[in-house]
N, C-alpha and C positions, 0 to 999 in steps of 0.2 A: 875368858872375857865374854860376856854376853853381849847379843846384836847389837841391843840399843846403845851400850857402851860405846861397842867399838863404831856406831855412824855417829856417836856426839863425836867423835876423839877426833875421827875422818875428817867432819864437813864444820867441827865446833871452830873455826876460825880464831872467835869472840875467847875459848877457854886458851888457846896458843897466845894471844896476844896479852892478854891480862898477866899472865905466867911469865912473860916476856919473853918467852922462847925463840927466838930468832938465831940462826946459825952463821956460823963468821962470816958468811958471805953479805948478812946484814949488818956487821961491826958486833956482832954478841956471842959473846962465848956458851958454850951448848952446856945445860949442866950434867954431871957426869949420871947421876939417874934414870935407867931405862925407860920409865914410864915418861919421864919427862922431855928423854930425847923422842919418844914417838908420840909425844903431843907436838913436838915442835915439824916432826916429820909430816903428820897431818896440816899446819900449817902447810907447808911447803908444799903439799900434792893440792891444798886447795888454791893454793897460787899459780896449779899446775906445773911446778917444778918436778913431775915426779922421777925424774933420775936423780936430783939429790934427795928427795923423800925416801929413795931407795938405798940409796949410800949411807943413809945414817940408820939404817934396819939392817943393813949389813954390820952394820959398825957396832951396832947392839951386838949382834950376835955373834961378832967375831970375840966378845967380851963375856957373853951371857948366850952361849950353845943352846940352851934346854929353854930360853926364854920363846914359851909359845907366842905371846902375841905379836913381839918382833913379825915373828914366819905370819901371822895371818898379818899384819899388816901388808908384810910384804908381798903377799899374794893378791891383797886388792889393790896396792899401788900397780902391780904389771898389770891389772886387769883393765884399772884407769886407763893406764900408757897403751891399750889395745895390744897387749903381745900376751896373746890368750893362751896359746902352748905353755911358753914359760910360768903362765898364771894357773893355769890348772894343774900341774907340775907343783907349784907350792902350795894350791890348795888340800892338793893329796896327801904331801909332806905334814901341814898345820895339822889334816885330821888324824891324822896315825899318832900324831905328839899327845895330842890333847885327850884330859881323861875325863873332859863335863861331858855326859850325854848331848845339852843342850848345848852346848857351843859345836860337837861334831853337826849337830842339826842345823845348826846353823850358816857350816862352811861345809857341808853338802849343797845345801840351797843357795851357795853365793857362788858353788860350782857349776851348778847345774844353769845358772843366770847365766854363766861365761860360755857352757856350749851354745847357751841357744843362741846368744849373740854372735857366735864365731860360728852358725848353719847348723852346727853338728848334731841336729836332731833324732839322730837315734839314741847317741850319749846321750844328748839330754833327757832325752825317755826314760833310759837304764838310770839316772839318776834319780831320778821321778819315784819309780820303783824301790829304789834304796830307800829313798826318803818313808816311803807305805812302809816298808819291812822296818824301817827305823819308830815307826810310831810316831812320827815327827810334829802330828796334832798338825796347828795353823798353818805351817808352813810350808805342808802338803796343798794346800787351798794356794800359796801362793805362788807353789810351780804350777797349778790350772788356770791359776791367771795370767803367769806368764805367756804359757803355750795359746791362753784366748788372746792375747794383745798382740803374737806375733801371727795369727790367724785372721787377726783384724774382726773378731766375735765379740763385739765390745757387751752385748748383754753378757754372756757367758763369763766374760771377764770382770762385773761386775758382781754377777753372782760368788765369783767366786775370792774375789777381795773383799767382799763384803763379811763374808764368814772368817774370814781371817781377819776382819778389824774388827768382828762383834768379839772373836775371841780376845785380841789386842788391842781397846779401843784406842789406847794412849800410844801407840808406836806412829810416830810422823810418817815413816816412812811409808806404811799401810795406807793409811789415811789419801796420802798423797796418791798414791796407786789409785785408789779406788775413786779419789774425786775426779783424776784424769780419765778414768775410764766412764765415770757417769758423765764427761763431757762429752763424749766422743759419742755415747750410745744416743745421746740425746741431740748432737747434730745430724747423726745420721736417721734418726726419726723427722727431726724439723725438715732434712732432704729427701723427705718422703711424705711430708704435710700431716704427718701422724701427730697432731699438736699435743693431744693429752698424752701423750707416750712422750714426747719433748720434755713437754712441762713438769711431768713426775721425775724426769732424769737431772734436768737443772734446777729444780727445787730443792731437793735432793741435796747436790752436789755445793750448793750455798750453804744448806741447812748445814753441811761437814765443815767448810770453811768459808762462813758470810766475811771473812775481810779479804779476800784473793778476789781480785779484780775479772777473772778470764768468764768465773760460772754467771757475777753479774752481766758481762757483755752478750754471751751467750743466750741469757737468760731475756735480755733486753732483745734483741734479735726475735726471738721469738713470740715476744710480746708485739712488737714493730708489724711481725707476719699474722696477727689476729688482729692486727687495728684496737690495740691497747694500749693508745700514747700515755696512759698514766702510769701502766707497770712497768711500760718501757723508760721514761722519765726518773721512777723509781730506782733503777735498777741501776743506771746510769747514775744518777745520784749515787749510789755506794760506790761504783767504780771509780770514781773521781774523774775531775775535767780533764786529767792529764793524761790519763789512762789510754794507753795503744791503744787507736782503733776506737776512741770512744766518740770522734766527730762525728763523722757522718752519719751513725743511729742518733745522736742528739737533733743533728739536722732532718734527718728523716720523721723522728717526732715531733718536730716542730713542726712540719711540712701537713702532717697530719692532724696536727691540731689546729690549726690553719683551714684546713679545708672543711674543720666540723664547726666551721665558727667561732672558734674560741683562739683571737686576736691576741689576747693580753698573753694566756699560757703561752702562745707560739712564738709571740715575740721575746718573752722570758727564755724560752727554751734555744729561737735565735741567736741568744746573748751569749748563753753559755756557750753554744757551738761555735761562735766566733770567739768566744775566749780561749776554746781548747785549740784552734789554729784557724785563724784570721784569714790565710789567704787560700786556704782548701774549703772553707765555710764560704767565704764569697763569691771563688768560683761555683760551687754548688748553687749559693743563691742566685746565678746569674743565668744557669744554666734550667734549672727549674722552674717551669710555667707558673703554676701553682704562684710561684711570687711575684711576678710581673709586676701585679699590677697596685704591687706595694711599695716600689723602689722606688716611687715617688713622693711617698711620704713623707712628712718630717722626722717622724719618729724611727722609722726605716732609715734615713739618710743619715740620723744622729748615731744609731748603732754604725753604720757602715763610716762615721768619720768622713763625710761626703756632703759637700753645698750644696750638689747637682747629680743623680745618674751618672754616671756615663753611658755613652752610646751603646757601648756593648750590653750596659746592665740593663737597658731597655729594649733588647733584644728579644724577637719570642722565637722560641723553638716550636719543628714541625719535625716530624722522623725523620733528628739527628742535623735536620737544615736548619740554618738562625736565617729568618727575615729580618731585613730593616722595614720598621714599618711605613720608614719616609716614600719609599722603593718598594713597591709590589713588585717589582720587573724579576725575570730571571736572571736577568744578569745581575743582578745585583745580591745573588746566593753567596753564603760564605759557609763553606764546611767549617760543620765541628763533633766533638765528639756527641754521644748520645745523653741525653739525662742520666742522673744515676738511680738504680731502684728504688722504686716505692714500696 
């Protein structure tokens, strides 16, 4: 069974369901078909059941001895369930059965993932090694990438995903590797104000998958950090209003477009931040200067669903203190937290 196979079988949900494979514990009788009881097993470990995912890879095999993919299924269920002994244990098993070049190349490399995840970094090395003596092509690039992501060398590890998806471009699972690594390499650029080194890693990282929300937010952040309310508005546009974490860079662009004059965009951009959450968007607006001296407006009060201000929303901040401005007096200080970055 080839990789890509066996990660649709794994994590294909959508093919268990159609199939209608569901096991008596769902009221459905399992049919008597290996292939189809470990479509149904994949079900199940993606529901995270994987002790019955494993009970029914047993049950193959108690039928079907010589059936390999049973044994590799079964060795990436224990691997799922974190019982890494017993899981390399069956991966050893699955390789010694199996007579594809490529598939032993491939549950070497799903071995060698399991040492490094259970520390054992020398194994993992000596697997590394096998895999070189195996000729194993891309997959040798993607125990280097493994070894950079647990190094935390996120350039290194995009280099070395990267050649493993030029060789694969069509494997998810690559692809995915390598967009989270060009996320990583490019926050930790942006956390080092290296902006065109950012911008090359989340451009990038879009250009591989422009419908995943995470490279737009990132991408918008760093637009945000060069005073580009439009790329950042852009970007955010693609992540959608609902998108984790997408208010307060909306609000922040807004804030900024505000301040270069340009009223309409900011209030546009206002809207949307109060539509992605209302009450985290207000306090923001309440808390940030910059708008003060807008919350008295009509159009202002219409977005906020408001006849009047409130007292607090007419409050101005000084480092982290709110003045009333009825009250110059000390005494009349009210802590609060700080603004949020601009």
């Amino acid at each position: 069974m080839s990789r890509g196979r066996r990660r649709a079988l794994l994590y294909g949900v959508g093919v268990a369901l159609a199939a209608g494979l569901l096991f008596a514990g769902y009221g459905i009788s399992v049919p008597p078909d290996p292939g189809a009881r470990l479509n149904g097993a994949a079900f199940l470990a993606g529901l995270g059941q994987t002790d019955q995912a494993l009970e029914a890879c047993d049950k193959v095999l108690e039928e079907h001895p010589d059936n390999v993919d049973a044994r590799v299924f079964r060795a990436t269920f224990l691997a799922m369930a974190g019982r890494h002994d017993e899981a390399l244990k069956a991966y050893e098993d699955a390789i010694a059965r199996t007579k594809d070049d490529s598939v032993r190349c491939d549950l070497v490399l799903d071995r060698a993932s399991v040492l490094l995840r259970a520390g054992r970094t020398q194994e993992f090395k000596g697997e590394r090694d096998r895999l070189a003596a195996m000729g194993a092509g891309y997959r040798l690039d993607v125990c280097e990438g493994l070894w950079a992501e647990k190094e935390g060398a996120w350039g290194a590890a995009v280099v070395a995903y990267g050649r493993a998806h030029d060789a694969r471009p069509a494997d998810e699972e690559l692809k995915a590797r390598l967009y989270l690594s060009l996320l990583e390499q490019g926050r930790e650029a942006l956390g080092a104000a290296l902006f065109d080194d950012a911008r090359k890693a989340f451009d990038r990282a879009v250009a591989l998958l422009p419908k995943v929300r995470d490279g737009h937010l990132r991408a918008a952040e760093l637009c945000l950090a060069v005073k580009d309310a439009d790329g950042a508005i852009a970007h955010l546009r693609e992540a959608g209003a609902r998108a984790k974490g997408v208010m307060p860079l909306v609000f922040r662009a807004a804030t900024m477009l505000l301040e270069a004059d340009r009223r309409e965009e900011a209030l546009d951009a206002l809207a949307a931040a109060l539509a992605a959450d209302r009450a985290g968007a207000t306090t923001l607006l309440q808390n940030e200067t910059a708008w003060h001296g807008e919350l008295s407006r009509p159009d202002v009060r219409e977005l906020l669903g408001t006849e009047q201000p409130s007292i607090e929303a007419a409050l101005t901040t000084d480092g982290g203190v709110i003045h009333d401005p009825r009250n110059s007096g000390e005494q009349d200080r009210v802590r609060k937290g700080s603004s949020p970055p601009r």
